[in-house]
Each structure stands twice: as C-alpha cells, then as structure tokens.
C-alpha positions in Angstrom: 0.0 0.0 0.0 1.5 3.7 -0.7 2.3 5.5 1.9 0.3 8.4 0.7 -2.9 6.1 1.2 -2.3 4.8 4.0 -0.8 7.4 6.1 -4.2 8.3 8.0 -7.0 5.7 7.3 -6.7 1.9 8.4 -8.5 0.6 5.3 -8.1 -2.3 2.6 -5.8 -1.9 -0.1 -8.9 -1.2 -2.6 -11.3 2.0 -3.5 -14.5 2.4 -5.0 -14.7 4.1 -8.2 -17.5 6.4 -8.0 -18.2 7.4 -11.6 -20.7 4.3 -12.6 -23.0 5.9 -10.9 -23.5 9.0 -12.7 -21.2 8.8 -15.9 -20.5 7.0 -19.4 -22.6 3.3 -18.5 -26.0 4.6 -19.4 -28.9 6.4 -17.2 -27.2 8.1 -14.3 -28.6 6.6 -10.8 -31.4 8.6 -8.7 -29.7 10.8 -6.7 -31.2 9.0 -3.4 -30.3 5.6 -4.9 -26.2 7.2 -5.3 -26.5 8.8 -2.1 -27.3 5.2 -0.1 -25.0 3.6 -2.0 -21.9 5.7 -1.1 -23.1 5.8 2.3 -23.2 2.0 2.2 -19.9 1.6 1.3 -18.4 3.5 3.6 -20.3 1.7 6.1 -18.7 -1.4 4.4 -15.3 -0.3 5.1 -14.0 1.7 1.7 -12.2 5.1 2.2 -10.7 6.2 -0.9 -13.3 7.8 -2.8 -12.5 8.3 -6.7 -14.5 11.1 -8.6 -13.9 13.7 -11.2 -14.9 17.2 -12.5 -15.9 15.2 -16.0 -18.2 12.8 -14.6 -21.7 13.9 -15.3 -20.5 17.5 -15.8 -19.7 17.7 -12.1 -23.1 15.3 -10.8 -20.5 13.0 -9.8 -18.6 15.1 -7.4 -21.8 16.9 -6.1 -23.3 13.4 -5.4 -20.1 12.2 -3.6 -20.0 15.9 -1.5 -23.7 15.3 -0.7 -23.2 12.3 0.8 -20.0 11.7 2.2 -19.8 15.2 4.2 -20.2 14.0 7.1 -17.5 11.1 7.0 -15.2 13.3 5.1 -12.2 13.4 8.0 -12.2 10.1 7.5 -11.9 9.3 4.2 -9.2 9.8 1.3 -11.5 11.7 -1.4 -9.3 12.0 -5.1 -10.7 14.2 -7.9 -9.3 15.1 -11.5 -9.5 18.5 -13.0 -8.4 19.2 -16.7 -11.1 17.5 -18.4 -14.3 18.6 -18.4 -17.9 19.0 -20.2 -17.7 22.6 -22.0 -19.7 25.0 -20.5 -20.3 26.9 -24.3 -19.3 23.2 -26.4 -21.4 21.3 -24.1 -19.0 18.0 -24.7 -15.8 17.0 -23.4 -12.6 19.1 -23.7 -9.8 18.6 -22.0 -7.4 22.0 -21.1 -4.9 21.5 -19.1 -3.9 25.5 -18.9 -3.1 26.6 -14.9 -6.2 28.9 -15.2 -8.5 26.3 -16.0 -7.3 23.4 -13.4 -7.4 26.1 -10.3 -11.2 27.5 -11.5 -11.9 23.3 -11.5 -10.6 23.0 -8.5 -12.6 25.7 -6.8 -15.6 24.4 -8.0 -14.9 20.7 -7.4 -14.4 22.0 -3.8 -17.3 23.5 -3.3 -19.3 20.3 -5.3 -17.5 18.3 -2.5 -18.6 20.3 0.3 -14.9 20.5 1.3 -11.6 22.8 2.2 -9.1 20.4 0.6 -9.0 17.2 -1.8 -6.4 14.7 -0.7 -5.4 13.6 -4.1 -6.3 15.5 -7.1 -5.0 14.2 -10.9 -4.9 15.9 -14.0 -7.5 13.7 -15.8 -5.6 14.6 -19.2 -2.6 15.4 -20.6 -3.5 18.5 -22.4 -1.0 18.5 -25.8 -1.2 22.4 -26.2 -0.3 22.9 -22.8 3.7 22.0 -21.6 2.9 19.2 -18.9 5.6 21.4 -16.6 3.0 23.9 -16.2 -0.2 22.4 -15.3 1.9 20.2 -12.4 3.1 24.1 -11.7 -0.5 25.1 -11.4 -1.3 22.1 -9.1 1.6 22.4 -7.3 0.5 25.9 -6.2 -2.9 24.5 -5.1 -0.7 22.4 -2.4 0.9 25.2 -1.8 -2.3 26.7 -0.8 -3.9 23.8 1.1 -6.5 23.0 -1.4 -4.8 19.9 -2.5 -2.6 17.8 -0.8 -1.0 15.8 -3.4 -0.9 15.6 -7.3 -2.1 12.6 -9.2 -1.6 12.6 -13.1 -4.0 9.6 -15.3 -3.6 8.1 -18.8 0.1 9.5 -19.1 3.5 7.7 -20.4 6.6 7.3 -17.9 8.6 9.6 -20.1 5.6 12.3 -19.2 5.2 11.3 -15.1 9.1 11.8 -14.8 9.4 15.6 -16.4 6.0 16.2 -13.9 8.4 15.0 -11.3 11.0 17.7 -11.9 8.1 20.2 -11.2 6.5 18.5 -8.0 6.7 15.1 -6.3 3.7 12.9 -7.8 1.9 11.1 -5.5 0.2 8.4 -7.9 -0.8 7.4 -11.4 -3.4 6.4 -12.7 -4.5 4.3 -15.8 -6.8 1.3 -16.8 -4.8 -1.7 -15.9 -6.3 -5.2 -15.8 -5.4 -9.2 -17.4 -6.7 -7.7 -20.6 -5.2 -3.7 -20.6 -1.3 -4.7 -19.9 -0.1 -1.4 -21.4 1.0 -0.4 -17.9 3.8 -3.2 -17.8 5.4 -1.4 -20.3 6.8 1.3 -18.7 4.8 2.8 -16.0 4.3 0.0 -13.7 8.2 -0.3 -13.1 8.6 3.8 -13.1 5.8 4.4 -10.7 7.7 1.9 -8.2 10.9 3.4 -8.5 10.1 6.8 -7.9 7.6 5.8 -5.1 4.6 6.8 -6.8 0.8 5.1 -5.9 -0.3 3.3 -9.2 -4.1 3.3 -9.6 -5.7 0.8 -11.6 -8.8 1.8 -12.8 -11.4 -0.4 -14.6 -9.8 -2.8 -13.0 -12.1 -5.6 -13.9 -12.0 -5.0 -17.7 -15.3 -2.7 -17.7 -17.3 -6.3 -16.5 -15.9 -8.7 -18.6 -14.0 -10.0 -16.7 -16.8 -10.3 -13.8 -18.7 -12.9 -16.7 -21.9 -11.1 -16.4 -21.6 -9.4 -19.6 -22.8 -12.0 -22.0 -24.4 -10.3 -24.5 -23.4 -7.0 -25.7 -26.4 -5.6 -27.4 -28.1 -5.3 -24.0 -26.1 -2.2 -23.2 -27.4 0.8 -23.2 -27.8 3.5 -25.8 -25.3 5.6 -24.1 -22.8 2.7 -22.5 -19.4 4.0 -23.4 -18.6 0.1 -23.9 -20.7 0.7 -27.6 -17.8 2.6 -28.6 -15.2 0.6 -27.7 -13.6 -1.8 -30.1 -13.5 -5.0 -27.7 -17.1 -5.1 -27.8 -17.7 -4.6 -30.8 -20.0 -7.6 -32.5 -16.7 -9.2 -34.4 -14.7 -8.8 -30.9 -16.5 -9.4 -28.3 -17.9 -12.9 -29.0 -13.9 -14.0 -29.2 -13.1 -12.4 -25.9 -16.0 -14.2 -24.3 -14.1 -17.5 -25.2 -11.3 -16.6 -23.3 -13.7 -16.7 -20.2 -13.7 -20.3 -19.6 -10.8 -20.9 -18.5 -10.6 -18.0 -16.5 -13.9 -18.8 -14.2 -12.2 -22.6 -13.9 -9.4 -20.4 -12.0 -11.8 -18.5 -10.2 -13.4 -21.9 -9.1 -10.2 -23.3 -8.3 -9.3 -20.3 -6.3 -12.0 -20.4 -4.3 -13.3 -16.5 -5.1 -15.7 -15.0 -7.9 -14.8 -14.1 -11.1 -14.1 -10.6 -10.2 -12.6 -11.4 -7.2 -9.6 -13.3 -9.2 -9.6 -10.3 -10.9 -8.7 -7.8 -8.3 -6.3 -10.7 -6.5 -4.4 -11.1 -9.7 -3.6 -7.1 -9.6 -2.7 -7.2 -6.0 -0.3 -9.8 -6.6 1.0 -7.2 -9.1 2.8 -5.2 -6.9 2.2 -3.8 -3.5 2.5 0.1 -5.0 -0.8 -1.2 -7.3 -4.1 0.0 -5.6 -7.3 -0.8 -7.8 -10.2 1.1 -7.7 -13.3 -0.7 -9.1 -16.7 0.5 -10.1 -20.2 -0.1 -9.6 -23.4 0.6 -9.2 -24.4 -2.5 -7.1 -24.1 -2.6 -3.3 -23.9 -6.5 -3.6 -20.6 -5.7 -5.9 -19.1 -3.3 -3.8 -19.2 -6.1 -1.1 -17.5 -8.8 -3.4 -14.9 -6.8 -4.4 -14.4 -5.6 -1.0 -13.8 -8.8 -0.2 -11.0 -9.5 -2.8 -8.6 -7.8 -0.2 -8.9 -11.2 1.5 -8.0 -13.5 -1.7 -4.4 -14.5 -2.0 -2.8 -16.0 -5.5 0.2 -18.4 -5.9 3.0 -17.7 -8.2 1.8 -20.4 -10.6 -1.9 -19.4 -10.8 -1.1 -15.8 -11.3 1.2 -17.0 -14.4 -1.7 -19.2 -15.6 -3.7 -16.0 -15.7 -0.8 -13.9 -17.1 -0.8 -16.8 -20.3 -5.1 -16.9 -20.6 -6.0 -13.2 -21.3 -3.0 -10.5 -22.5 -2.7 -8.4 -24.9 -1.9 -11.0 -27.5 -4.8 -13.4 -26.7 -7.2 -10.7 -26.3 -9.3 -9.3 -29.6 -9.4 -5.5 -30.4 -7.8 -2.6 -29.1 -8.8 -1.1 -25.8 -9.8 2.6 -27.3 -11.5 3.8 -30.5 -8.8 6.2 -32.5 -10.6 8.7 -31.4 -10.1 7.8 -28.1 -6.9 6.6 -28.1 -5.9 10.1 -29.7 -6.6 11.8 -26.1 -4.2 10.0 -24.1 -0.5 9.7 -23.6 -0.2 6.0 -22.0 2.3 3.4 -24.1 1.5 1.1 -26.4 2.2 -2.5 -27.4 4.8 -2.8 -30.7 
C-alpha cells in the first residue's frame, strides 16, 4: 500500500470508483439511490473515494459531496480536474492551462462540500499545454492547502518523470487489468521506483472479466462500452471465449470471477491499488472482499498466459479515443 494512502485511514488496499454511478454506462442513478450507495460503502469499510470534475458534468462530485460530508475526515477523497464538459461546447474538452485546473478546482471544492481534496490528478494530458506547467498550477494549489498531493491519469513514464521535476507525484493512474497490460510497459516499473501510488482503474475489464456481460447488445444506448472496439460484434464474442478458462481459476481459487480479478492485480505489486466500479451494493461487497483473496505464483502465471494483450481481440480505445491519451502502447 503507498504510503500516501495509508498514512491516515486503516482501510483495505482497494477503492471504490465512483463514476458508474453518474457517468458513461447509461442512465445516471437517482440521486437518493447514489447517495445510499456511497453511504453504504463507507459503512462497508472503503475510504478512498475516486471522482472527477468530468463525470456527469460535475453530478458525480456533487453526489459524492452530498453524501460523504459528514464522513469526510475520515476518508481519502481523489478528484481530476483538466477534463471537463464545456460550458459553451457542451462535450468534453480537455485544457490542461493553470487557469482552467485552479477555477476546476474551486468548484470541485465546493461540489465536495470540502476545504481540501487529498489527491487530485490531472484527468488529461493537455498536448497544447507543456505538462511542466499544469503540475506548476497544481503544485500551487498544495501550496495553498487546497490539495494535498498531485495525481496525473492516462500518461506515459517519459511524461510522469518531467511532472516529477516540477513536484513530487503522488500516484498514477490508468486502466490496468489481465486484458489492458499497457502499464507493464513502462509505468508500472517507473511508478515503483520513484515511489509513486499506481491506480488501476477499470480494473475488472469494464465487467468482462466479472462474466456477467454475455451479451453485448443489451447495453445501453449511451454505455461508453458501444464505442469501444472489444465489444464490438466481431470482438466481443472471441473475448467471451477466453472466459472459460478464466472462471475454472476462479473456481479453483475459491473467489468470484471478479474477485480473481482484483487478487491477480494485487499480486501485481504492492505500490498497485485498484479502484473498481459499480453501481451495485452486492458488488461493492464482493470486491471488498477481494482484499482477502491471496494468489500463488503459478496461478497468477496461468492468468498472465489466458488473457494478454496478445490473446485478447481489439484494441482497448477507439482512435478517437486513443488520440486523447499519452499511455504506451504494445509494438
């Protein structure tokens, strides 16, 4: 566990992505419905929160404020600035310019009902704006007690190490799971050496690999899977083959599906923290309980061999996508 996590809380080496519940899988949940849930999983034992000013054009951080205010000494609460819904475009742009991140972060503040975020990323490289100066811009929000560390997501190891001649960064964060390996490339092994928290999210392949995703065409109009090249109608049916095998080492391991999952990460590395996401109470339980699932050597190279990035059909994003991040990629 990083130290920056664990410094204050005595908590499982696991958070709960909170942007299900309002953003990219479809009809955002009742406001009541997100509120309980949250509240629920605190109650459960998470306390690293993970929200940002994109989700639901700030719905996200205003339902996580809303119902976490009361718990929020003691909890670890991360935002993102630098990508965010237009207020003239009305879509997503990201802007990584210092003027931009410190307006987000005054109103992801007051969305949060709070003085300070513990851990706040830029969501985005911005590739008009040097990456030196928006870590400058957040570093000045530390400075000022409004943050207390800096998180970068979706960004290469060449990029976290000229943010780290501007400020210490505290963790990054990008989709890492058996079928997203791109972080083994570089980032995995520079985030340890420089002592940085890496954050897996999606950490259990956007549900595939929970095996409750059968059938593809049931998603929603507005599921960001639609878009996404691994679930596409020529994709996703050889994926699903690949699932097998995998819930035999689930069996065999004694845990769910998505359990294995989350144990395979943690045998990762201890600097890896995953931060699954859900709308389901019942989930947040399961994976909760992943913290207790321990993997041999041998199993966790059975699951390394099953589902990689060679065995695994399509690429993760859309070119479009793929165009808006800064992560490396497989040869």
């Amino acid at each position: 566990m990083s130290k920056l996590l664990s410094q204050d809380f005595n908590h499982p080496d696991i958070g709960l992505g909170c942007m299900n519940l309002s953003h990219a899988y479809g009809t955002p949940v009742a406001e009541a419905e997100g509120v309980r849930a949250l509240q629920q999983a605190f109650e459960m034992g998470y306390r690293h929160f993970d929200t940002a000013t994109l989700y639901g054009g700030g719905r996200n951080e205003t339902l996580v404020g809303k119902a976490l205010k009361e718990q929020r000494q003691s909890l670890f609460l991360a935002s993102k600035c630098g990508m965010g819904i237009g207020q003239e475009s009305g879509v997503k742009e990201i802007d990584g310019r210092p003027e931009t991140l410190k307006a987000q972060c005054e109103a992801s503040l007051r969305r949060l009902q709070t003085d300070h975020i513990d851990l706040y990323y830029l969501h985005r490289r911005d590739f008009n704006t040097p990456i030196e100066e928006s870590v400058g811009a957040l570093a000045e929000l530390v400075k000022a007690g409004k943050i207390g560390a800096i998180g970068l997501s979706e960004v290469s190891a060449e990029t976290l190490k000229r943010a780290q001649s501007v400020h210490p960064i505290a963790a990054l964060q990008t989709e890492y799971s058996l079928w997203s390996r791109n972080a083994e490339i570089a980032v995995l092994d520079a985030c340890r050496d420089s002592g940085t928290a890496f954050v897996a999210f999606s950490p259990l392949a956007r549900g595939y690999l929970t095996n409750t995703l059968q059938d593809v065409t049931s998603l929603v109009e507005k599921d960001i899977r639609r878009n996404m090249p691994r679930f596409n109608e020529d994709n996703y049916p050889q994926n699903l083959q690949l699932l097998s095998g995998y819930v035999a080492i689930a069996e065999e391991a004694g845990c769910s599906p998505a359990q294995l999952a989350l144990a395979w990460l943690k045998a990762k590395g201890d600097h890896i923290i995953p931060i699954p996401g859900t709308r389901s109470v019942e989930h947040m339980q399961e994976n909760l309980l992943a913290d207790q699932v321990s993997l041999d050597g041998a199993l966790v190279a059975r699951l390394d061999a099953l589902i990689n990035q060679s065995t695994v059909h399509g690429p993760r994003y859309s070119a479009a996508q793929q165009a808006e991040i800064d992560t490396e990629e497989f040869a």
